[in-house]
VOGU-3710 file (C-alpha; in Angstrom, 3 decimals, decimal comma):
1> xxxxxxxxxx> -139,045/23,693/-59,014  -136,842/26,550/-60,020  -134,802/23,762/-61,761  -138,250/22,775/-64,040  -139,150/26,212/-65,042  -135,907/27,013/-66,456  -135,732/23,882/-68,204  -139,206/24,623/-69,668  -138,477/28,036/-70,955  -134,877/26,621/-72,158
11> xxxxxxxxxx> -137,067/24,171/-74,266  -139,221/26,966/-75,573  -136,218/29,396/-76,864  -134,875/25,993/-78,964  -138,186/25,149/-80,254  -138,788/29,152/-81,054  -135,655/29,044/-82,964  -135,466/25,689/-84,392  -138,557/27,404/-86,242  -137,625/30,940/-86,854
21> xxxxxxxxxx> -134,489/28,683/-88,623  -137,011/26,759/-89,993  -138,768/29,243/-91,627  -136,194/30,700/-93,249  -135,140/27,300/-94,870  -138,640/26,658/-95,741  -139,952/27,728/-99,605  -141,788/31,119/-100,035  -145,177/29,494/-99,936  -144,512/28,067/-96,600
31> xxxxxxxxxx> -143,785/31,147/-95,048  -146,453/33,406/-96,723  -149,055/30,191/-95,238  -147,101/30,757/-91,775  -147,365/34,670/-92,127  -151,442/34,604/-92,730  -151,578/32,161/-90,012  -149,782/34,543/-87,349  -151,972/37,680/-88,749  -155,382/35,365/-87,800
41> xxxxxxxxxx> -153,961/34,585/-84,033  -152,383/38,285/-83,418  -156,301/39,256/-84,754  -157,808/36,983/-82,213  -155,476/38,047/-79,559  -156,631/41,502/-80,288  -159,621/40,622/-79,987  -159,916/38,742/-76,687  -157,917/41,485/-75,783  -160,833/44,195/-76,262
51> xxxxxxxxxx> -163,116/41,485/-74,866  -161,551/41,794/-71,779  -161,002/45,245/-71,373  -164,820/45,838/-72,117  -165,506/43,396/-69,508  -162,942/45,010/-67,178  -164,601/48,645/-68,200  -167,911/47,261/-67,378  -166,636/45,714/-64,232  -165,673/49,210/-62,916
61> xxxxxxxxxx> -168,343/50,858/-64,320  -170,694/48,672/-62,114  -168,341/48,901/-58,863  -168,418/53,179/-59,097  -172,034/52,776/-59,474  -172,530/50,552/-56,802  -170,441/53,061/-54,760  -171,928/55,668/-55,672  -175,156/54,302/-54,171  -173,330/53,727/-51,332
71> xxxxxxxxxx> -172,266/57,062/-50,815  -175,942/58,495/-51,697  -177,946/55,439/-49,306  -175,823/56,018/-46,141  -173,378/58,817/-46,371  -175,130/62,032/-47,654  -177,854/61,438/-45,302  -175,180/61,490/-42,290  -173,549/64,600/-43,751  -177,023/66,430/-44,265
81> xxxxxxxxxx> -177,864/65,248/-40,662  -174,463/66,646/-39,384  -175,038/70,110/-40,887  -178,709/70,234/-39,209  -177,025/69,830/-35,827  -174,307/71,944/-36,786  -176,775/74,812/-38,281  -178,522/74,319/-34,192  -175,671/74,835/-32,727  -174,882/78,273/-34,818
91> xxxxxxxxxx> -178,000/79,368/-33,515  -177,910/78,891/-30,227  -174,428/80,418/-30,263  -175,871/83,326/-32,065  -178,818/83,267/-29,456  -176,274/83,249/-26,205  -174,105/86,016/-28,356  -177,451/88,261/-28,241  -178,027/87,253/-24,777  -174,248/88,454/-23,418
101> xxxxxxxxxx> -175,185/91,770/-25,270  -178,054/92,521/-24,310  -176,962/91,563/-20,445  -173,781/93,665/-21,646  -176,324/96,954/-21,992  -177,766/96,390/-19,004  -175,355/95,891/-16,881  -173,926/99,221/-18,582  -176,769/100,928/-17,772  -177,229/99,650/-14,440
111> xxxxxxxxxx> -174,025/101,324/-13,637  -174,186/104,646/-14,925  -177,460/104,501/-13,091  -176,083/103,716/-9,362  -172,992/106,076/-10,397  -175,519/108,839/-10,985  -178,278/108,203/-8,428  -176,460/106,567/-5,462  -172,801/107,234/-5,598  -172,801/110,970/-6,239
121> xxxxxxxxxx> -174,933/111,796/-3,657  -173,001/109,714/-1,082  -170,018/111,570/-2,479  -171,225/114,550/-1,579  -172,763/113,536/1,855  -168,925/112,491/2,834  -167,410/115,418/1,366  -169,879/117,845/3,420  -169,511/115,852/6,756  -165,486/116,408/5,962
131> xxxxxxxxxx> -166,269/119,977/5,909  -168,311/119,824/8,506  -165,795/117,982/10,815  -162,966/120,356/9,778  -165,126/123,495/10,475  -166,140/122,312/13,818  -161,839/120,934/14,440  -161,468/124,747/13,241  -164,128/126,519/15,588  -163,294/124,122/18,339
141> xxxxxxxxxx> -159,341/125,134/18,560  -159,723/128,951/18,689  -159,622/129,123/22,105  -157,199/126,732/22,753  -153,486/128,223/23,549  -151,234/126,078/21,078  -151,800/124,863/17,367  -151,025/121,530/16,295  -147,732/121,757/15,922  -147,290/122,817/19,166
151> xxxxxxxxxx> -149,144/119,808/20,526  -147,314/117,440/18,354  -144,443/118,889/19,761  -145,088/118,171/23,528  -146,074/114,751/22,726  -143,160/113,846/21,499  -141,085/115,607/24,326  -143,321/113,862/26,688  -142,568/110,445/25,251  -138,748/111,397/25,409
161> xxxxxx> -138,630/112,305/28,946  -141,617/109,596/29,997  -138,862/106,710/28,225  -136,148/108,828/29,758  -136,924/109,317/33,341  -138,858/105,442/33,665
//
């Protein structure tokens, strides 16, 4: 096949110059005739030419609009419907957001409360039954011969000769 095609355009170069030769043989007449001749086609080609791009204009110009439908009929719906949701969800965020503040406060509050009401007084209760047990340790070794030193003392010498003598 690749043999035919070259042989056909080899055939149209000799018959393109066989008349370009021509030409310039021919009287003045024959090429002026020849001239208006080629001005008529390249005129028609032009004009086909902007045939078919108006046609190819109007083509496109029918395909956006068709697309442009498109977009209107099935996608801005979906993207309005998307925000709607998306708007819901920004509120209920916003609504839990108020929520873990509002717990936040109270739980705040709830704390300095018990600090203030329960855990000072308990504070205090321990601290004076401290006092109390230390006053009454105190009052309670007066009379007795040795301090605690001395008794710490003879415990551990007792536990020396208890380990030494057993």
């Amino acid at each position: 096949m690749l043999k035919w095609v070259g042989i056909g355009f080899g055939t149209i170069l000799l018959a393109l110059i066989a008349l370009i030769v021509g030409l310039a043989l021919a009287p003045v007449e024959v090429r002026q005739s020849f001239r208006d001749i080629f001005i008529v086609l390249l005129g028609l080609f032009t004009l086909v030419g902007v045939i078919l791009m108006i046609a190819v204009l109007l083509g496109l110009l029918y395909i956006l609009n068709r697309i442009d439908r498109l977009a209107r009929g099935t996608l801005v719906p979906k993207v309005d419907e998307s925000i709607v949701k998306l708007n819901e969800v920004l509120d209920s965020t916003r609504t839990l957001a108020n929520n873990v503040r509002d717990s936040s406060a109270t739980v705040t509050g709830s704390t300095t409360f018990v600090a203030e009401r329960v855990v000072s007084p308990v504070i205090r209760i321990a601290s004076l039954a401290t006092g109390v047990r230390a006053a009454a340790t105190t009052l309670a070794r007066r009379g007795a011969p040795e301090s605690i030193a001395e008794q710490v003392a003879a415990q551990q010498n007792g536990d020396l000769n208890g380990t030494q003598g057993g």
